[in-house]
N, C-alpha and C positions, 0 to 999 in steps of 0.2 A: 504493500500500500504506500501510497506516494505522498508525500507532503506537499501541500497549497501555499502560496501565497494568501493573502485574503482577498476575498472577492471583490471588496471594495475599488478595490483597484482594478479591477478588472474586466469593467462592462465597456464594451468595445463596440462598435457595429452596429447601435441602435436605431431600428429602421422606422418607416412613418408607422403608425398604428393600425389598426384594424378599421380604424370609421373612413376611410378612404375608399373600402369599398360593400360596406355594408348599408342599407339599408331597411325603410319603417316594411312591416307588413304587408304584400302584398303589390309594394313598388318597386317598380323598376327604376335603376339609377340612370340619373343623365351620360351614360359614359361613352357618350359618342359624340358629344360636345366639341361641336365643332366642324361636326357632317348633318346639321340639320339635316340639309339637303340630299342626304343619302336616302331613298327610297328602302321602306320595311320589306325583306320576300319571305323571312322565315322568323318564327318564334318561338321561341327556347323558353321555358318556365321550371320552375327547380319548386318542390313542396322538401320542407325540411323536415327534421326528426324536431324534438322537442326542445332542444337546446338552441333551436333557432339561429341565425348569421352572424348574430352577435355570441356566439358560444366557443369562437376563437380557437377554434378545433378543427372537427370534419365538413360541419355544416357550414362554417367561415370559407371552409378551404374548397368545398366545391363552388359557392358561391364567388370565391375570385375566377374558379375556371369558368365560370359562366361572363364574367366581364373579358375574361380573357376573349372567348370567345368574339365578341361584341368589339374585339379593337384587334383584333385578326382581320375579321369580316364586318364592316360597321353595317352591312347591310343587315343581323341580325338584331334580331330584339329581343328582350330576357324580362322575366318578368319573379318573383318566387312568393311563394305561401307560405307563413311559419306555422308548424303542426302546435296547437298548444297541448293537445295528453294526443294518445296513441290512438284516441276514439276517432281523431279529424284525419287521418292519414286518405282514408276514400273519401273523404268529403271531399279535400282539396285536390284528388288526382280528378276527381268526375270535374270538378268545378274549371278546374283546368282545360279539359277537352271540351266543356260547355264553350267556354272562352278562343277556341278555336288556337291552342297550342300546334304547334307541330310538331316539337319534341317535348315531353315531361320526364324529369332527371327526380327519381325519387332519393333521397341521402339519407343512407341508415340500412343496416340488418333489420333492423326490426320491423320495415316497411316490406318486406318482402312477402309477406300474406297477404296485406292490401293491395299490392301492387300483380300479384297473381288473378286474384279476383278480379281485378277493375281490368288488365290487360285481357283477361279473356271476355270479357265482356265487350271488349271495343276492340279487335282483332287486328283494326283498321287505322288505330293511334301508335302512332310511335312512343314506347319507353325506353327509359335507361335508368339502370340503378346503383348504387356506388356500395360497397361492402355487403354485396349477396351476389348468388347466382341462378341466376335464371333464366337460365342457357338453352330450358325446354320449350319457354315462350319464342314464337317465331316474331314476337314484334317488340321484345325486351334487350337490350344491350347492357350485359353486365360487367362489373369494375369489382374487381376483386385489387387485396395489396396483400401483401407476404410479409406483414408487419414485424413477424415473429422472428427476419431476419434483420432488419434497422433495430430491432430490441435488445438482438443477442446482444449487438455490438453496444449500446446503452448499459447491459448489466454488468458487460465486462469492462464500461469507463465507469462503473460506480462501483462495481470491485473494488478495481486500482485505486480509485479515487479515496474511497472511506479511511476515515482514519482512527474509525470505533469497532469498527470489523463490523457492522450490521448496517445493511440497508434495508429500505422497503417498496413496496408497491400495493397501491389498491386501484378498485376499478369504482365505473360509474352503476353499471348492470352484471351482471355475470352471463353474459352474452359470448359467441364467438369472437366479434372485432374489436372486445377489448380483453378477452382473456389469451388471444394472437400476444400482443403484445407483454401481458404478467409472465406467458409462459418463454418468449424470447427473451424477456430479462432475466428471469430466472435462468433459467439457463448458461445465460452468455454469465451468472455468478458462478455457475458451477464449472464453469470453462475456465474462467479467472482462477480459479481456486486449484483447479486441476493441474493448469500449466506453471501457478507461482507456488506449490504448495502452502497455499491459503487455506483459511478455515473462512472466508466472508459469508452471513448467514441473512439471508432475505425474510425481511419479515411481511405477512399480509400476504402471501399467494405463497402454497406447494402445487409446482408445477404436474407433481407425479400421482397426486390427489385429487388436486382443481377443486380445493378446499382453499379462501381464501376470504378478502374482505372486500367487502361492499355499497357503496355509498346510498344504493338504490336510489340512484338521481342523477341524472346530467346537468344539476342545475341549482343545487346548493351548496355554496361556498360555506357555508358554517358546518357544514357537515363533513366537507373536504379537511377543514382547517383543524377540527375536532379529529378527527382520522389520523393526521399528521403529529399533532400534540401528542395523541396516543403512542405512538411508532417513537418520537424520539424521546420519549420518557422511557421509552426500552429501549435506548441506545441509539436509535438509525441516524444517521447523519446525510444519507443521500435517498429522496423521496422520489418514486416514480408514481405521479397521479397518472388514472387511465381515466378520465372522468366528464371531460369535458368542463364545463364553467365550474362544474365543482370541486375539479383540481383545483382552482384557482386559490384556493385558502390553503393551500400547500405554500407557494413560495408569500405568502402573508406572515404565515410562521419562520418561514430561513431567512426571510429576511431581517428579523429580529437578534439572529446571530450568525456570524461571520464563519462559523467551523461548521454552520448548515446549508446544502447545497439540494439541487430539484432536478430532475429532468422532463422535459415538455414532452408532448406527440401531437403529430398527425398534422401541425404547421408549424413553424419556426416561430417557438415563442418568443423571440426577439424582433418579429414582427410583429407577432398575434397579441402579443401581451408585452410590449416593449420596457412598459413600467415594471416589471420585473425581469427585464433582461441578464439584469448580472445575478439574477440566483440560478441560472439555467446552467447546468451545465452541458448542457447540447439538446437537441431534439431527435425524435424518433420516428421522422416524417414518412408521409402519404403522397408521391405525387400526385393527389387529386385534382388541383388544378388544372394541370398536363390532360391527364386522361380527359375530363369532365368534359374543355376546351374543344378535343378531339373528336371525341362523342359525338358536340354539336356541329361541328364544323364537317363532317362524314357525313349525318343523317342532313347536312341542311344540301351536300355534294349528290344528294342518294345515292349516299353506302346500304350495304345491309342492314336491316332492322335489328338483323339478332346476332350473337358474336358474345365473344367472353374475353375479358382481359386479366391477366395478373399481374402488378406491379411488383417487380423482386431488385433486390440491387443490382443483379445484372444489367436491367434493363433501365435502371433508373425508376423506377417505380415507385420503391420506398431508401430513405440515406438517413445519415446522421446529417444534423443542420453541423454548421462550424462549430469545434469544440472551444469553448470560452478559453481566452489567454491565457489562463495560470496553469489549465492542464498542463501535466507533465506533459514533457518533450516524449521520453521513450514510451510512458504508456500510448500514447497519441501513433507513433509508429508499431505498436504492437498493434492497436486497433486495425491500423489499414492491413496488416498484414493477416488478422483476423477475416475481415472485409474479403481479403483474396482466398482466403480458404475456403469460404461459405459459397464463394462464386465459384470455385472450382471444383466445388464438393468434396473436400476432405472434411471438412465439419456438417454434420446431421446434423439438423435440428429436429427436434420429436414432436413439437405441440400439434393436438391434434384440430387446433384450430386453422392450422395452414391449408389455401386455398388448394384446391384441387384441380388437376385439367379436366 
């Protein structure tokens, strides 16, 4: 385990925020400001999971592939629905096609029964969905990420990193797309430990059990922060929140002390959460954006309807964001050479949340 500078010193990179490209309810942003006069030919609408665009996560992180999109091709238009509980998921996919969408990008695993229902019902609308698959539907495009490989490498820079020998991880649901990523940390601890003869012991998720802890919310930071309190009152000194907005009272608590350190997912929280930038010690990213972008920009080209994708680090799919400045130097080259073994397949990873072909 490697010694830090303190963090303080060490927020580097802080980029704009997240309200740059989020928006209320329902609207779509001006982001093509500047091409009034660009004629609309296609429309892209996105229904979120519950943690809605401002959730600085998955749902932020599709919602920039959707602007993406929009300043690719400004002839597109985008429009998104925030789900408020799981009961609006078909309201807002029908309400969509009411509306005359072209494409609708459902965001979430958990959308994948309403979004089953609602596609066979209209056979004749284009969908796409971001962490499921439903590859059986002929008119569904699915985004899968291999989370559980940008984690390994997460578990094994809070291995190195910890200087208490205990870190931890919780999640938002006990869901596949976020027990990918408890089980790639874990893991990538047990990798740490294997190759340095370490003892670092992960608290809040056994990988080999998928017995673990739970926030049951994407959306409550006092739960998050109470979760964390928990963990380093039994030692942890490097937090892995799976949680969405409810991670967010994770680095609330490290940043109260300088030998407590966090790692983000699914967007570069140096982006997503840049007020918390210097407690991050890296992220555990989704390129969602990438995919999302592609999605619409295929279905607006008439690509196929249906198709499957998985994001792995080979492909750039899922990465570590930049590792904060005081990382060690050598752990930091251990990781990439980590990085090349996972892509070369000398290292297995077991989680059986890993997408499948």
């Amino acid at each position: 385990m490697r010694s830090m500078r303190g963090k303080r010193m060490a927020a580097i990179g802080v980029t704009c925020g997240l309200a740059l490209f989020v928006t209320a309810c329902g609207e779509a942003p001006d982001s093509d400001s500047g091409n009034e006069a660009v004629a609309k030919d296609f429309k892209a609408c996105m229904v979120t999971d519950t943690g809605g665009v401002e959730d600085r996560s998955f749902n932020a992180s599709a919602w920039q592939g959707m602007n993406a999109a929009v300043e690719a091709e400004p002839a597109v238009e985008v429009a998104v629905k925030e789900s408020q509980t799981e009961a609006d998921y078909e309201t807002n996919l029908v309400g969509f096609i009411n509306e005359g969408c072209d494409l609708i990008v459902a965001v979430g695993g958990l959308m994948g029964e309403a979004l089953t229902t609602v596609a066979t019902d209209y056979p004749d609308q284009r969908f796409a969905i971001v962490d499921a698959n439903l590859s059986d539907l002929p008119n569904v495009y699915s985004m899968e990420f291999n989370a559980a490989q940008s984690s390994f490498l997460a578990g094994y820079l809070a291995a190195g990193t910890s200087e208490t020998g205990k870190v931890a991880t919780y999640g938002g649901l006990n869901i596949p797309p976020v027990t990918i990523f408890m089980d790639g940390f874990a893991e990538g601890v047990d990798y740490y430990n294997e190759k340095n003869d370490a003892d670092v012991a992960v608290l809040g998720w056994n990988h080999k059990s998928q017995d673990g802890s739970f926030a049951e919310s994407f959306e409550d930071a006092a739960k998050g922060k109470s979760l964390t309190e928990n963990f380093v009152s039994q030692g942890a000194d490097v937090i892995f929140p799976v949680a969405g907005k409810t991670g967010l009272g994770t680095p609330t608590v490290t940043q109260t002390d300088d030998s407590l350190s966090s790692i983000w997912v699914d967007l570069d929280g140096c982006e997503s959460a840049s007020e918390y930038c210097e407690e991050f010690l890296t992220t555990s990213e989704k390129n969602i954006p990438d995919a999302v972008s592609a999605a619409i920009l295929s279905a607006r080209d008439g690509g196929p309807k249906d198709g499957h994708s998985i994001g792995t680090l080979e492909n750039g799919g899922v990465s570590l964001a930049a590792l904060r400045a005081d990382v060690d130097a050598d752990l930091a080259a251990e990781i990439e050479e980590v990085k090349a073994a996972i892509i070369a397949g000398d290292i297995t990873i077991e989680s059986i949340a890993q997408p499948k072909e």
